[in-house]
MDTraj code that builds the backbone (N, CA, C; nanometers):
import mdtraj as md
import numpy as np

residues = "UNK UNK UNK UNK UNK UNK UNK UNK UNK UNK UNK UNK UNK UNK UNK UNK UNK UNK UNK UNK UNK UNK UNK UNK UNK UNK UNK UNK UNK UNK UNK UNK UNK UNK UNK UNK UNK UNK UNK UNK UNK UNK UNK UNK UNK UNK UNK UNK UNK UNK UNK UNK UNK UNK UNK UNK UNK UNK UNK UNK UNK UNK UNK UNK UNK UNK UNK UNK UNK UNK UNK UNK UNK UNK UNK UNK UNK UNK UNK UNK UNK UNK UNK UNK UNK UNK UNK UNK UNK UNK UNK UNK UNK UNK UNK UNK UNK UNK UNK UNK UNK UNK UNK UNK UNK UNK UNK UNK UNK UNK UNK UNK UNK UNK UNK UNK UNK UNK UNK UNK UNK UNK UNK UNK UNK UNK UNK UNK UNK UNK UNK UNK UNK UNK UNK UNK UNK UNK UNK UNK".split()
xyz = np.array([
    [1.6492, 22.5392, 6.8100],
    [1.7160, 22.5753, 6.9318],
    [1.8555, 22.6243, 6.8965],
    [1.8974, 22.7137, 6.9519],
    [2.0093, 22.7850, 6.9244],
    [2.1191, 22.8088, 7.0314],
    [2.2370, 22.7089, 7.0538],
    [2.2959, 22.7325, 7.1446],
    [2.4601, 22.8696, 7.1620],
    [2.4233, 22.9271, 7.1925],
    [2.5698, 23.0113, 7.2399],
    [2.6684, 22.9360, 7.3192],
    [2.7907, 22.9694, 7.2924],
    [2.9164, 22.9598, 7.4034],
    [2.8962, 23.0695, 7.4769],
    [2.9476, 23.0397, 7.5711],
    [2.9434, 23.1562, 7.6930],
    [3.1056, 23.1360, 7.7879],
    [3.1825, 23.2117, 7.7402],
    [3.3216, 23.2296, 7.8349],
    [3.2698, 23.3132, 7.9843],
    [3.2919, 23.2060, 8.0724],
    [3.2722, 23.2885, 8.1626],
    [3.4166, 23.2778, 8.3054],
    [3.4574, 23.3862, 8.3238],
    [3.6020, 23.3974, 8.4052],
    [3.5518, 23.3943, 8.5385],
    [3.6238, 23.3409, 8.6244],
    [3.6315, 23.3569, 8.7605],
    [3.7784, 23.4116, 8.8592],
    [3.6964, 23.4883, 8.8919],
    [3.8723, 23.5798, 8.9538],
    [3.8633, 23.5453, 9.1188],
    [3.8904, 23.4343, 9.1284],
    [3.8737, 23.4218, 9.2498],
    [3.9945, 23.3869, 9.3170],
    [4.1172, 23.4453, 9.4097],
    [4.2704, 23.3938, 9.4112],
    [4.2794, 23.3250, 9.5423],
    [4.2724, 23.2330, 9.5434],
    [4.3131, 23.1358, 9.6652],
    [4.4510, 23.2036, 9.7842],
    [4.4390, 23.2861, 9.8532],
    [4.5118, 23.3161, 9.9349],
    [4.6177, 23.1562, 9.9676],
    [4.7511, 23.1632, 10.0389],
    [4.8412, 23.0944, 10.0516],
    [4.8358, 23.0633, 10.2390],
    [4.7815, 22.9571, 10.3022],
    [4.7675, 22.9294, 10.4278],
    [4.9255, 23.0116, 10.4688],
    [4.9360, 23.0702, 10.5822],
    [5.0635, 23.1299, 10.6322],
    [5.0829, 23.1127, 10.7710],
    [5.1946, 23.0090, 10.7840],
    [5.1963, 22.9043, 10.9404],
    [5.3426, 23.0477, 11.0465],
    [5.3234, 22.9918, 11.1629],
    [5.2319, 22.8885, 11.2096],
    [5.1092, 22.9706, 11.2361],
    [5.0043, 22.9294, 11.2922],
    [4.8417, 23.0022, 11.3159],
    [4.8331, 22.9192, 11.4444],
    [4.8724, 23.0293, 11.5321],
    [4.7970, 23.0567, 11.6976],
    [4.6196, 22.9983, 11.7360],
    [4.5769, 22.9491, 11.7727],
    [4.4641, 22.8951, 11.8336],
    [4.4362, 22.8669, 11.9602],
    [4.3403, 22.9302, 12.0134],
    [4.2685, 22.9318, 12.1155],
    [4.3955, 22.9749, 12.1888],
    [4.3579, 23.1341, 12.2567],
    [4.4288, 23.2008, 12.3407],
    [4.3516, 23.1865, 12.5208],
    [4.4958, 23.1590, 12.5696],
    [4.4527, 23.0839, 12.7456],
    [4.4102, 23.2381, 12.8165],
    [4.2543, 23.2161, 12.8604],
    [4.2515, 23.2937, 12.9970],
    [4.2892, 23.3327, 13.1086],
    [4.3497, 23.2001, 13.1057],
    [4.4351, 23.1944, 13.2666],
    [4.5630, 23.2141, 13.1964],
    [4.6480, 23.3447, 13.2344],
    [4.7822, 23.3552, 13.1913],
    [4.8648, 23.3477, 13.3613],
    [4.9612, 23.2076, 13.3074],
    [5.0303, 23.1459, 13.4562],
    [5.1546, 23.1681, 13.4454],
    [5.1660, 23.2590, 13.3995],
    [5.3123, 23.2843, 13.3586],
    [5.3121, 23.3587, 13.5449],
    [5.4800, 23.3840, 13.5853],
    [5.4714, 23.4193, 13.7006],
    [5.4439, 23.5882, 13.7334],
    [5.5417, 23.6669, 13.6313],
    [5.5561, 23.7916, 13.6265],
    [5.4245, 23.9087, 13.5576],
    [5.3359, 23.8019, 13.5448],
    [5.1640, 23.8432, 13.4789],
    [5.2386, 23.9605, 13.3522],
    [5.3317, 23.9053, 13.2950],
    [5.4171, 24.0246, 13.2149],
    [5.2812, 24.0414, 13.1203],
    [5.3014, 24.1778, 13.0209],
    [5.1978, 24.2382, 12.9549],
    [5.2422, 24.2026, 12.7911],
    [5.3715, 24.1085, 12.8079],
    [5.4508, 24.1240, 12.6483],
    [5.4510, 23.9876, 12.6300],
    [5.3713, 23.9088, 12.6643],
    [5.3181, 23.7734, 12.6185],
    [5.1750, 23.6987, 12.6388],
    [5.1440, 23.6694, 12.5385],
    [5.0108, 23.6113, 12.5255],
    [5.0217, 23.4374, 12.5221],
    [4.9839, 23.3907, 12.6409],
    [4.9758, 23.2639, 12.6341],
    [4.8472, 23.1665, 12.5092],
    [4.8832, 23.0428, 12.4570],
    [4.8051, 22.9843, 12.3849],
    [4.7853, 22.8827, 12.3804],
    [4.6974, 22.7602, 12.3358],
    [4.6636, 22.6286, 12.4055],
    [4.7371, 22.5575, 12.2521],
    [4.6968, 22.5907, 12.1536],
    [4.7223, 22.5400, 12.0137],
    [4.8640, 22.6428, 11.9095],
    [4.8968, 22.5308, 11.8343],
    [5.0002, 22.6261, 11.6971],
    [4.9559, 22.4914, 11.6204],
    [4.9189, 22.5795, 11.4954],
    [4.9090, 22.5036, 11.3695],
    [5.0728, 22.4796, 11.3053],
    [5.1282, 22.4079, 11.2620],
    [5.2369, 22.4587, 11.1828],
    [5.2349, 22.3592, 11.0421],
    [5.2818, 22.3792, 10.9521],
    [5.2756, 22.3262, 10.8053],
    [5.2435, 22.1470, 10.8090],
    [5.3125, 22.0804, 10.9345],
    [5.3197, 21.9446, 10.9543],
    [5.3024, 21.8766, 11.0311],
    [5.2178, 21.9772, 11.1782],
    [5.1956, 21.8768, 11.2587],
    [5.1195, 22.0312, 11.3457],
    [5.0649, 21.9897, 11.4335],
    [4.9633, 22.0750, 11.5186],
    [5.0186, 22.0147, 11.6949],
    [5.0833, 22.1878, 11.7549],
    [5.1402, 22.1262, 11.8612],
    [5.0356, 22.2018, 11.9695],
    [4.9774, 22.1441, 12.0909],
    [4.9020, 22.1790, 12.1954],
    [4.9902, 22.1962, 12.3035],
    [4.9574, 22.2569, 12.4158],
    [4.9490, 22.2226, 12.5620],
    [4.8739, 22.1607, 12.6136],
    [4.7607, 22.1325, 12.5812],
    [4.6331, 22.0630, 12.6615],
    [4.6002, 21.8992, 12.5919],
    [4.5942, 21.8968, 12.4734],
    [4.6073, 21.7702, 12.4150],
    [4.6986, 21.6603, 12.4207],
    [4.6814, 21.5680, 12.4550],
    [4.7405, 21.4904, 12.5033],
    [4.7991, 21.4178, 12.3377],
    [4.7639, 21.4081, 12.2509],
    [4.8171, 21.3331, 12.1301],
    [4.8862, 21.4886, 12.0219],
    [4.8574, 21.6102, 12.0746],
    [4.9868, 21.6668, 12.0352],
    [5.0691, 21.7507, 12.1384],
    [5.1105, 21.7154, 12.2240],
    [5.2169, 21.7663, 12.3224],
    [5.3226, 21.6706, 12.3102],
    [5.3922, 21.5708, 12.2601],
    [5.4997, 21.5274, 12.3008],
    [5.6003, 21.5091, 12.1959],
    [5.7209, 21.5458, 12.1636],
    [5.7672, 21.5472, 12.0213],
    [5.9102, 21.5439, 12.0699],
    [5.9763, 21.5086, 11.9711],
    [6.1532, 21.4802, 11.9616],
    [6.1810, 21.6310, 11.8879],
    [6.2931, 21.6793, 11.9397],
    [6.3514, 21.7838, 11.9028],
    [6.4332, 21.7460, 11.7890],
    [6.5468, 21.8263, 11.7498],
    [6.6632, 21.8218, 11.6738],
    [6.7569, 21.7680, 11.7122],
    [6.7691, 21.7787, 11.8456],
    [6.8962, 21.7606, 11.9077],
    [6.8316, 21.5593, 11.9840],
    [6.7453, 21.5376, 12.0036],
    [6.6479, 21.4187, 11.9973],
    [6.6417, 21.3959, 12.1621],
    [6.5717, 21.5017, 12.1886],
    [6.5580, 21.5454, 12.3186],
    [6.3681, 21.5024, 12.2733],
    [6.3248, 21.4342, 12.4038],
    [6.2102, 21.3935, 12.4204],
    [6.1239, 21.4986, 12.5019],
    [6.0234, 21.6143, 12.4593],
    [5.9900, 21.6891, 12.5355],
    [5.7871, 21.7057, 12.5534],
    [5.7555, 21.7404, 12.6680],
    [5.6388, 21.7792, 12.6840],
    [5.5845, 21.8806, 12.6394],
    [5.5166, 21.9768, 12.5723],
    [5.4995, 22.1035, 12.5600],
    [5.4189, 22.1229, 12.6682],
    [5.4235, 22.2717, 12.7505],
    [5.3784, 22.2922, 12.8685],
    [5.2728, 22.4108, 12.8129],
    [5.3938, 22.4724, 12.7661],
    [5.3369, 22.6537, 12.7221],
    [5.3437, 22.6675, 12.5517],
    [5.2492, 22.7425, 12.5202],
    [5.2723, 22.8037, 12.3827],
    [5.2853, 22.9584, 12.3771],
    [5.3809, 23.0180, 12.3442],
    [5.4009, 23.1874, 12.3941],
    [5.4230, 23.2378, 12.2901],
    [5.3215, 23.3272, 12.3125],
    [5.3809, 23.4099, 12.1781],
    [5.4121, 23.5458, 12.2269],
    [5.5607, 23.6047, 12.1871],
    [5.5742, 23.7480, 12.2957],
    [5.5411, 23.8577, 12.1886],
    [5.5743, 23.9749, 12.2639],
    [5.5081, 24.0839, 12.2066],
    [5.5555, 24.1487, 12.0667],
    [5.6891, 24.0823, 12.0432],
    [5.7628, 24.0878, 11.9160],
    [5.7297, 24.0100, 11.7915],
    [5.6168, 23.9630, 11.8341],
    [5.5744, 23.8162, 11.7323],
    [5.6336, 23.6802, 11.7804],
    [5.7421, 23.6678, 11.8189],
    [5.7779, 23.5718, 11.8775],
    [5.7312, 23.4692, 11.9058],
    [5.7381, 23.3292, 11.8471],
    [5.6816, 23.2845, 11.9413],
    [5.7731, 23.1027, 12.0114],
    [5.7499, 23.0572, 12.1430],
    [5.8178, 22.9738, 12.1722],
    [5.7401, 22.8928, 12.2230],
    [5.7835, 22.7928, 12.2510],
    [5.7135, 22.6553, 12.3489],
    [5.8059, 22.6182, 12.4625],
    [5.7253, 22.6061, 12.5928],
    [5.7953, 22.5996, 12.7093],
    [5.7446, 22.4405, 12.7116],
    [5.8731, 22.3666, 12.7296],
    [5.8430, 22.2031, 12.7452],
    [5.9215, 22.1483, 12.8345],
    [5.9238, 22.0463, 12.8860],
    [5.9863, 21.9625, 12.9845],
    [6.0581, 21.8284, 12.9437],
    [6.1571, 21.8348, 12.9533],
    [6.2475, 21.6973, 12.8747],
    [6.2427, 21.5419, 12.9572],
    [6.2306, 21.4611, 12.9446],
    [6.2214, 21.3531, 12.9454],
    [6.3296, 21.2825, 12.9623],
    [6.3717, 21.2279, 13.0674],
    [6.4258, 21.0825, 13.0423],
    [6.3911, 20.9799, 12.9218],
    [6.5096, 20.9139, 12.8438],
    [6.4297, 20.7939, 12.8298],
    [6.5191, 20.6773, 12.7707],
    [6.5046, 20.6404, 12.6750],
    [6.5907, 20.4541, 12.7134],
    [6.5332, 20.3827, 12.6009],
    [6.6212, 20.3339, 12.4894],
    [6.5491, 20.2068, 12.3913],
    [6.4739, 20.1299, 12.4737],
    [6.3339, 20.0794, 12.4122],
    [6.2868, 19.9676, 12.4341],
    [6.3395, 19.8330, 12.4180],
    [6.4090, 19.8278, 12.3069],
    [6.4882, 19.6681, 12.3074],
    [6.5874, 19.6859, 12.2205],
    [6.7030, 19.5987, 12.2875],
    [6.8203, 19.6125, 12.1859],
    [6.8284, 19.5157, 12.1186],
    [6.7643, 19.3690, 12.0931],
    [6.7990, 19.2618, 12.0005],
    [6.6548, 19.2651, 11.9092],
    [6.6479, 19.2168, 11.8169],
    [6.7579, 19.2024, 11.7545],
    [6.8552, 19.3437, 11.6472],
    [6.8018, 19.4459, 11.6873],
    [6.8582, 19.5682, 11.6824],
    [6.8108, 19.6661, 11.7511],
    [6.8569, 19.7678, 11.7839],
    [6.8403, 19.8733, 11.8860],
    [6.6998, 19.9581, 11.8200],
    [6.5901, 19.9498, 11.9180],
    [6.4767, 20.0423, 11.8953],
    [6.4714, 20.1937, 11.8714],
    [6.6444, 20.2124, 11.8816],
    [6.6632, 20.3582, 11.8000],
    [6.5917, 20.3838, 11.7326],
    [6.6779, 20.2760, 11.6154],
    [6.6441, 20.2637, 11.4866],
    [6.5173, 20.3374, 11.4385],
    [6.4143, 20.2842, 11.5420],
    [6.2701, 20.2620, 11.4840],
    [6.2338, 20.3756, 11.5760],
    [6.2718, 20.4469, 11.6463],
    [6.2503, 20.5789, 11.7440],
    [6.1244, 20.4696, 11.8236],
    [6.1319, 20.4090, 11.9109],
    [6.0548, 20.3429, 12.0077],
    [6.1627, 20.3691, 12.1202],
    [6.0873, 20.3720, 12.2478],
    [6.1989, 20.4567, 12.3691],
    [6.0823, 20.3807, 12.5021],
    [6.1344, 20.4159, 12.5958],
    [6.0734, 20.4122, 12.7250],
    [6.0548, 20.5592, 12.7619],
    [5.9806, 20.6246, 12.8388],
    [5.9937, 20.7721, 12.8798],
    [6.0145, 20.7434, 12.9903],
    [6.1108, 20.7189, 13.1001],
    [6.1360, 20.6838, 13.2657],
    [6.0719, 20.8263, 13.3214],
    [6.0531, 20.9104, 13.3149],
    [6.0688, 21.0066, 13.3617],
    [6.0731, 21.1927, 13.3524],
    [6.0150, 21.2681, 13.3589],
    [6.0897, 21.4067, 13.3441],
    [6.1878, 21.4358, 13.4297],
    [6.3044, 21.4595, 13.3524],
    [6.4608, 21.5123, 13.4071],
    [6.4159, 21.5342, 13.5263],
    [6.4749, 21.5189, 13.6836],
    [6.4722, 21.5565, 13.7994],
    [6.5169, 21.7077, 13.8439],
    [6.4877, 21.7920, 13.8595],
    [6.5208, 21.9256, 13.9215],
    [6.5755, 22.0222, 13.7881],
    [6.5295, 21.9702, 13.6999],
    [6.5328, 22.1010, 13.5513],
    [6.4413, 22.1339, 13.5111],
    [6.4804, 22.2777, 13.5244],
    [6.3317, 22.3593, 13.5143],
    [6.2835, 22.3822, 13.3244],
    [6.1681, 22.4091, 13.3119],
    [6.1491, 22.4245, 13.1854],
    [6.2257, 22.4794, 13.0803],
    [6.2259, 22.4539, 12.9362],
    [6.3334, 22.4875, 12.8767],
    [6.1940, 22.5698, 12.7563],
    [6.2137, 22.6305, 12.7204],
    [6.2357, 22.7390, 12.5647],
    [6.2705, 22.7038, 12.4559],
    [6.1866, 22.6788, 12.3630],
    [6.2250, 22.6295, 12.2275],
    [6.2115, 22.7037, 12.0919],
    [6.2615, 22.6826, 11.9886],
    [6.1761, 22.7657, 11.8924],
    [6.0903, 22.6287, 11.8588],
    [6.0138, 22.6991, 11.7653],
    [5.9122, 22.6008, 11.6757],
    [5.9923, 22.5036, 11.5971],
    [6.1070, 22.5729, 11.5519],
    [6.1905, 22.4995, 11.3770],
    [6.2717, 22.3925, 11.4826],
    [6.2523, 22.3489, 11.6042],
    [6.3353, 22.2714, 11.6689],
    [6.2527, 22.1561, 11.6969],
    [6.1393, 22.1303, 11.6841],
    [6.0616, 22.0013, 11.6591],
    [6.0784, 21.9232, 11.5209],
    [6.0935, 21.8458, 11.5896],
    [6.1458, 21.7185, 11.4708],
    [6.0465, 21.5877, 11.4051],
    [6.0162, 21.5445, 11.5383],
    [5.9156, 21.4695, 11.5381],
    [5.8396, 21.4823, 11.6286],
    [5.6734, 21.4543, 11.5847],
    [5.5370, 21.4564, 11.6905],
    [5.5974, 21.2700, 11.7455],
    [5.5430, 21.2957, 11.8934],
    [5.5495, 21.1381, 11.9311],
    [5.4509, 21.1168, 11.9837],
    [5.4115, 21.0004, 11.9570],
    [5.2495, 20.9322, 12.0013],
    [5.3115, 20.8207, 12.1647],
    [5.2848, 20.8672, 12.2411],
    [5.2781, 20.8258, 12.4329],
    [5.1589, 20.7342, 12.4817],
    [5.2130, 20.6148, 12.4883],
    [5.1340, 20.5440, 12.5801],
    [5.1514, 20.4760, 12.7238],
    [5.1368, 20.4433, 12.8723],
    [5.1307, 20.4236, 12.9586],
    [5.1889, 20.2741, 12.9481],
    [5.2791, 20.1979, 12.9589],
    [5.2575, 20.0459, 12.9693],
    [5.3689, 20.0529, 13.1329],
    [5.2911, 19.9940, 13.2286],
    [5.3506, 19.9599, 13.3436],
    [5.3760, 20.1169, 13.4287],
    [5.4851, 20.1020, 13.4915],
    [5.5308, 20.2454, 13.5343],
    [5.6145, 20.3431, 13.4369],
    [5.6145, 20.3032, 13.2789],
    [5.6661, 20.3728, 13.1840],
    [5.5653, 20.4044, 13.1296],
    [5.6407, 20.5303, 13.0073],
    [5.5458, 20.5928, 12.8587],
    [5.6381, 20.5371, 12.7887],
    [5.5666, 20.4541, 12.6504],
    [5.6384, 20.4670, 12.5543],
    [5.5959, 20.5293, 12.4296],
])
top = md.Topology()
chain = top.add_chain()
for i, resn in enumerate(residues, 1):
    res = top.add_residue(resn, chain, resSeq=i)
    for name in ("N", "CA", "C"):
        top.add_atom(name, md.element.get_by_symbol(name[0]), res)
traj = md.Trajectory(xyz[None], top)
């Protein structure tokens, strides 16, 4: 029996994932002005976290500025652009002893701000995804 080596090459180049990546584009566009220079979207992939409008475990995230917000809208305008229309939150440490639940980013959500209308974000202004649960007449 006579065995050969055999070099054999594979040219196969792994393309580089390139964020963020748009998913699932909304039928119903509720924007008011039915403008023609934005495409509404339900999903954005981005390098570290996956933000929705419709999902309830990725819509809610701390900004930069540590503003507690809803994502409402995902827009992407006709320039490439793209933004998230969200709604800010009230909210309030959960407990201050024996140190302040800052610390540990645990909050109460009392509320969305009273009579402020949606705000405009970029993407690079999410900070943290936050995980929302119901206890009493709060989210925490």
């Amino acid at each position: 029996m006579h065995m050969e080596k055999v070099d054999v090459k594979i040219n196969k180049t792994i393309s580089p994932i390139i964020y963020p990546i748009l998913k699932r584009e909304s039928k119903c566009n509720t924007n008011l002005n039915n403008s023609l220079t934005e495409t509404m979207y339900e999903e954005v992939a981005l390098e570290k976290f996956v933000v929705s409008s419709k999902n309830v475990k990725d819509k809610y995230f701390m900004l930069q500025n540590n503003d507690i917000v809803e994502v409402t809208k995902i827009i992407k305008y006709f320039n490439g652009q793209i933004k998230i229309e969200a709604t800010k939150f009230n909210y309030s440490p959960m407990y201050d002893y024996p140190f302040t639940s800052d610390t540990t980013k645990i909050f109460y959500i009392k509320e969305i701000i009273p009579k402020v209308q949606p705000i405009l974000i970029n993407l690079n202004t999410l900070k943290h995804k936050c995980f929302v649960t119901p206890i009493g007449n709060y989210k925490i």
